[in-house]
C-alpha positions in Angstrom: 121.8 83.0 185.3 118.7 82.1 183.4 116.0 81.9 186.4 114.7 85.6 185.6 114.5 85.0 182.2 112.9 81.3 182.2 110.2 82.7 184.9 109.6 85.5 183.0 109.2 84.2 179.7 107.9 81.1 180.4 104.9 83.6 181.2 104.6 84.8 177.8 103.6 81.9 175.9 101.2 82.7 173.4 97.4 81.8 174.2 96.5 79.5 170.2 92.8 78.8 169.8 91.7 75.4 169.9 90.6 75.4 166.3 93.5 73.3 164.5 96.0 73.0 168.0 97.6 69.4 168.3 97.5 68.7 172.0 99.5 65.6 173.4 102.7 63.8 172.7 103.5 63.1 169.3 106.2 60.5 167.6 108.2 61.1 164.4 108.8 58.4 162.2 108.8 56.6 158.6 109.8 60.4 157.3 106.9 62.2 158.4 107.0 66.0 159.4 105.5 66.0 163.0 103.9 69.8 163.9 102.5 70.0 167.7 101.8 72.9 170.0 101.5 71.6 173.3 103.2 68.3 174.0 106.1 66.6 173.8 107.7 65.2 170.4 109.8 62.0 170.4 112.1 60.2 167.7 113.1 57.0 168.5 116.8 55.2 167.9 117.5 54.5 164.5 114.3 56.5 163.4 113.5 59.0 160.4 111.3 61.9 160.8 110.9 65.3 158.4 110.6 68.6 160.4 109.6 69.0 163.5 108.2 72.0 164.7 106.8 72.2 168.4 105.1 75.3 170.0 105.7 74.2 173.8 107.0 70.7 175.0 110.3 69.2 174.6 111.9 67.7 171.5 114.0 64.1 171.5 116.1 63.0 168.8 117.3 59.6 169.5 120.8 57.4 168.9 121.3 57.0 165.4 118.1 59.0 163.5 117.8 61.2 161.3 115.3 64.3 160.9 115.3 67.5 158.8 114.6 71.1 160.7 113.8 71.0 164.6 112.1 74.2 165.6 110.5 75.2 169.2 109.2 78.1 170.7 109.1 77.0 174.6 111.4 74.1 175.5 114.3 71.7 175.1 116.1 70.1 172.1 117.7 66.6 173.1 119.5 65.1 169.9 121.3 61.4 170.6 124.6 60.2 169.4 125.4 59.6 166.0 122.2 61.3 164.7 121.9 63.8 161.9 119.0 66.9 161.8 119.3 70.2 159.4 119.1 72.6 161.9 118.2 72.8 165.6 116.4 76.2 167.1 114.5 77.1 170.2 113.7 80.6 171.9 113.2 79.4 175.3 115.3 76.3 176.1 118.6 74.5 175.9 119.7 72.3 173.4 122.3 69.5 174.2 123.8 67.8 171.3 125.2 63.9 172.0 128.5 62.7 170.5 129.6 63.0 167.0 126.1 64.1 165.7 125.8 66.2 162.6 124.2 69.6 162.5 123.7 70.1 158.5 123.6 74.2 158.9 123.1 76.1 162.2 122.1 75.7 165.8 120.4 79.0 167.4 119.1 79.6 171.3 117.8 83.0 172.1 117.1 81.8 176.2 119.2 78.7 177.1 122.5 76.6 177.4 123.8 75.1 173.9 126.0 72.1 174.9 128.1 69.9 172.2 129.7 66.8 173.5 132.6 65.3 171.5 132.9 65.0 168.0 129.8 67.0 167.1 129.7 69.1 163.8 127.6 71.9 163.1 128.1 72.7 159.5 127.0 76.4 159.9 127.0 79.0 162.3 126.1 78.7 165.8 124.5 81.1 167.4 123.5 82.3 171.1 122.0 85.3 173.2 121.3 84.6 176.9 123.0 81.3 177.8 126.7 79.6 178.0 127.9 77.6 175.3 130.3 74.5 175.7 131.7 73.1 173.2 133.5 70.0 174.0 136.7 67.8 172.3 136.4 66.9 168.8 133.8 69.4 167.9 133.8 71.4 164.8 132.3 74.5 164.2 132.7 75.4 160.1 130.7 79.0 160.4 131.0 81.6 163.3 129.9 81.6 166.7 127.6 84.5 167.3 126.6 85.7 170.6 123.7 88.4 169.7 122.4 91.2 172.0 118.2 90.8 172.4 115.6 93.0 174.7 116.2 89.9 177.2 120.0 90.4 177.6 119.8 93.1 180.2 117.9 90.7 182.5 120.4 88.3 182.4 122.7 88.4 186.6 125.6 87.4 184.9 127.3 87.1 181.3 126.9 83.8 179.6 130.2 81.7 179.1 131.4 80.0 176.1 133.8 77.2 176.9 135.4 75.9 174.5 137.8 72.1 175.3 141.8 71.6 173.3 141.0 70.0 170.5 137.3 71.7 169.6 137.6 73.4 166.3 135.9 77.2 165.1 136.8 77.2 161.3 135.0 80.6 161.4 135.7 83.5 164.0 133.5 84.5 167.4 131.2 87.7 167.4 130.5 88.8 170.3 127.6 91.7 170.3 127.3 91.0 174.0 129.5 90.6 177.2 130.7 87.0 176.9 133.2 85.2 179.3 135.4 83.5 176.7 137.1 79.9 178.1 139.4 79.2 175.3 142.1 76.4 174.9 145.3 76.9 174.6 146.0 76.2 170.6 143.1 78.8 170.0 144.2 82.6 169.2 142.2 85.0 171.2 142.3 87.3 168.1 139.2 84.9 166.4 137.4 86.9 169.5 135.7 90.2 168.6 133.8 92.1 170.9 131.6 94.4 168.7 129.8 95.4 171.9 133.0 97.8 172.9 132.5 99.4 170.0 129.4 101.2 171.6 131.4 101.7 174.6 134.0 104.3 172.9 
């Protein structure tokens, strides 16, 4: 569902002057903040970066690090097993989470696929637009999960999906200011599901 929107925003990037632009891959480590606009940015296993903020290229997280805030405008968020980051967020991109990592507050994609495998723990709110959502075994959700409604949504051939496995928790409820197609496992009550975007439809 996300070919319209990835060719058409992937068009939109915003044209930065070369005065003060960091061009080329960069690498976080020994607790440094790591800032790039058109590249890649990498953290190694068992590494520790700050925050990471990337205009266009693709962030990695590896096994076992540790980093504060990952932020990025145009591309994918990769975080390894058994890390640890603040927050993850992209615009246009997915962000797939390894097993049993810890999210400190929220994850947020406006154009992309969020995918948790098992045991992750987001200790916020996680929140989606134009993508599906998949949240596998073991993984806990302490906030809500928020699909929102942006100019972009109307573009999208299809509603996104959230699929959620037995045994994946949502402390919080599920807001859905958009068409969603809810998967939801059998020990989950389909009353933590409201659809605020009916409300327009009465």
């Amino acid at each position: 569902m996300q070919n319209k929107l990835t060719s058409l925003l992937t068009t939109s990037l915003l044209i930065v002057g070369l005065s003060g632009c960091v061009v080329g891959n960069q690498v976080g480590h020994s607790g440094n903040n790591v800032y790039s606009t058109f590249g890649n940015i990498d953290v190694k296993d068992d590494q520790r970066a700050g925050d990471l903020e990337n205009n266009s290229g693709n962030i990695t997280v590896g096994r076992n690090a540790k980093v504060k805030s990952v932020e990025l405008t145009n591309g994918n968020i990769e975080i390894g097993e058994f890390s640890e980051a603040y927050s993850l967020e992209t615009m246009n991109g997915n962000v797939e989470a390894g097993k049993n990592v810890i999210i400190t507050r929220s994850i947020k994609v406006t154009n992309g696929n969020i995918s948790m495998e098992q045991g992750v723990n987001v200790g916020g709110d996680l929140i989606a637009s134009n993508g599906d959502v998949t949240l596998a075994k073991e993984s806990v959700v302490k906030g809500n999960v928020i699909f929102e409604k942006t100019f972009f949504t109307s573009l999208a051939d299809e509603p996104p999906i959230l699929t959620i496995a037995e045994g994946a928790i949502i402390e919080g409820e599920i807001h859905l200011h958009r068409e969603v197609n809810v998967v939801l496992p059998s020990s989950m009550s389909s009353n933590k599901v409201i659809r605020h975007y009916l409300d327009s439809l009465k």
